[in-house]
C-alpha positions as a printed Julia matrix, in Angstrom:
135×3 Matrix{Float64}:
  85.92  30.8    16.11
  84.62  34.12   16.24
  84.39  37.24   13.34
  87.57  38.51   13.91
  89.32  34.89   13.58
  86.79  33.38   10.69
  88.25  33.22    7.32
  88.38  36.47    5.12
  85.56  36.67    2.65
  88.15  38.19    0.24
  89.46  34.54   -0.02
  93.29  35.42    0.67
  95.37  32.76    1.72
  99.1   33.25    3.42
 102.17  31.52    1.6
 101.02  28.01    3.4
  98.03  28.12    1.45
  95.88  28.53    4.77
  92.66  30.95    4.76
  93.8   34.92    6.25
  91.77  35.67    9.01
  88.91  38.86    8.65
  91.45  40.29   11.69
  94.49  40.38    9.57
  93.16  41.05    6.07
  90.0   43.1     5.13
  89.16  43.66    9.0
  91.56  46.37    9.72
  90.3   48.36    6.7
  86.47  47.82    7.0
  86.86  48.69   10.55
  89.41  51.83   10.91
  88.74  53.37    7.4
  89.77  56.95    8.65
  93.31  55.22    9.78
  94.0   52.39    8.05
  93.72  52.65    4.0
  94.02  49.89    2.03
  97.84  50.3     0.49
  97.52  49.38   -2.82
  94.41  48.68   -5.18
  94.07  45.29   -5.25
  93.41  45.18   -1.19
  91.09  47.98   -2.01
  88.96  45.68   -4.31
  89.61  42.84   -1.94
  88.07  44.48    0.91
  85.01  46.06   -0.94
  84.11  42.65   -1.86
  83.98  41.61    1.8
  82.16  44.8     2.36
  79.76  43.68    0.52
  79.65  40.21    2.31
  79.22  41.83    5.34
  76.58  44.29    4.52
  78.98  47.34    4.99
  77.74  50.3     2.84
  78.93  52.71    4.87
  82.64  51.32    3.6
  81.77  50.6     0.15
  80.5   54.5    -0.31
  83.68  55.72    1.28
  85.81  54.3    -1.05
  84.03  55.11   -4.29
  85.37  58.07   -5.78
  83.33  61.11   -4.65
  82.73  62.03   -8.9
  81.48  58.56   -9.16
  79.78  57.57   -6.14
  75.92  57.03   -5.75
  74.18  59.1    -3.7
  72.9   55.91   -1.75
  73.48  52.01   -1.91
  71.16  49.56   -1.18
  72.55  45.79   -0.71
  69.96  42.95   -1.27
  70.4   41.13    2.47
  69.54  37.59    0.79
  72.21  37.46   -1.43
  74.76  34.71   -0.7
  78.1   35.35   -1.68
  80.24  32.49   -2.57
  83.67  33.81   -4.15
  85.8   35.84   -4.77
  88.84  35.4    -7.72
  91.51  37.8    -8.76
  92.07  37.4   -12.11
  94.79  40.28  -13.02
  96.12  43.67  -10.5
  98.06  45.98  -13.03
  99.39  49.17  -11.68
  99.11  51.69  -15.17
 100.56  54.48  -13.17
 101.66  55.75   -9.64
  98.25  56.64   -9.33
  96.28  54.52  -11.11
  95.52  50.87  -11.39
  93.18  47.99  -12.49
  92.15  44.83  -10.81
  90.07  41.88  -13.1
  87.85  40.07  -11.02
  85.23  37.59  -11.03
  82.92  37.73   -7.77
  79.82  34.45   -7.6
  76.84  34.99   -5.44
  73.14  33.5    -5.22
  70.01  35.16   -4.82
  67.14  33.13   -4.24
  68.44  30.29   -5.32
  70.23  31.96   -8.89
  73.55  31.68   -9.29
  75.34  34.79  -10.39
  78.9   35.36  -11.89
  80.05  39.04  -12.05
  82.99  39.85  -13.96
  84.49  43.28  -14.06
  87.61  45.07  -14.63
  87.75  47.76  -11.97
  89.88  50.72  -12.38
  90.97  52.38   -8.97
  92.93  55.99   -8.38
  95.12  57.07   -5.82
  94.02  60.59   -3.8
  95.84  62.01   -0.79
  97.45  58.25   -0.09
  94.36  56.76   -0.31
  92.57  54.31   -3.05
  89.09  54.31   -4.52
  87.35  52.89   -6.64
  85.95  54.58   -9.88
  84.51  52.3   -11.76
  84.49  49.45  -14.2
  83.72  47.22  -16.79
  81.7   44.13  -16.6
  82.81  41.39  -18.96
């Protein structure tokens, strides 16, 4: 099976329960940012995380919000990341909207559990991230 057809890191699954391929879930956004925005917030957060699977920091800075973006990211290239769970997508406003998460990964053998509530805003049809809150 190749890239395109390998299971989405995101973890999505269609309504038979079966893994969404890279192709028809995070793919199309990692790959055609300039055309093809994630629609809503949650898909946003869904395909940062497999951004940051697939060592893609040129993504993950596009869709930070320029007023909170870093001036440059660095990704550790041994982590292992192992998961990805949406706990809770609420849309506050039109514009606005949070996503709970919990993402697991492993660095040298250390298991890690990040939990965050991530708030997200809507600019010119497109969604970014701000920030968040670990919990």
């Amino acid at each position: 099976m190749n890239t395109a057809e390998s299971a989405c890191p995101c973890g999505r699954r269609d309504a038979r329960l079966r893994p969404v391929s890279l192709a028809s879930c995070c793919g199309r956004y990692l790959n055609d940012f300039a055309n093809c925005a994630a629609p809503d917030a949650e898909l946003l957060m869904r395909s940062r995380y497999s951004a940051f699977v697939l060592g893609r920091v040129e993504y993950l800075l596009a869709t930070w919000h320029p007023t909170h973006r870093p001036a440059e990211l660095t990704l550790e290239p041994a982590t292992k990341w192992l998961g990805l769970e949406v706990k809770a997508y609420r849309v506050l406003t039109a514009d606005r909207a949070e996503v709970a998460f919990v993402a697991r990964s492993a660095l040298n053998g250390r298991a890690t559990r990040l939990q965050e509530n991530s708030r997200f805003v809507l600019e010119d049809g497109r969604w970014f991230y701000t920030d968040g809150d670990l919990g």
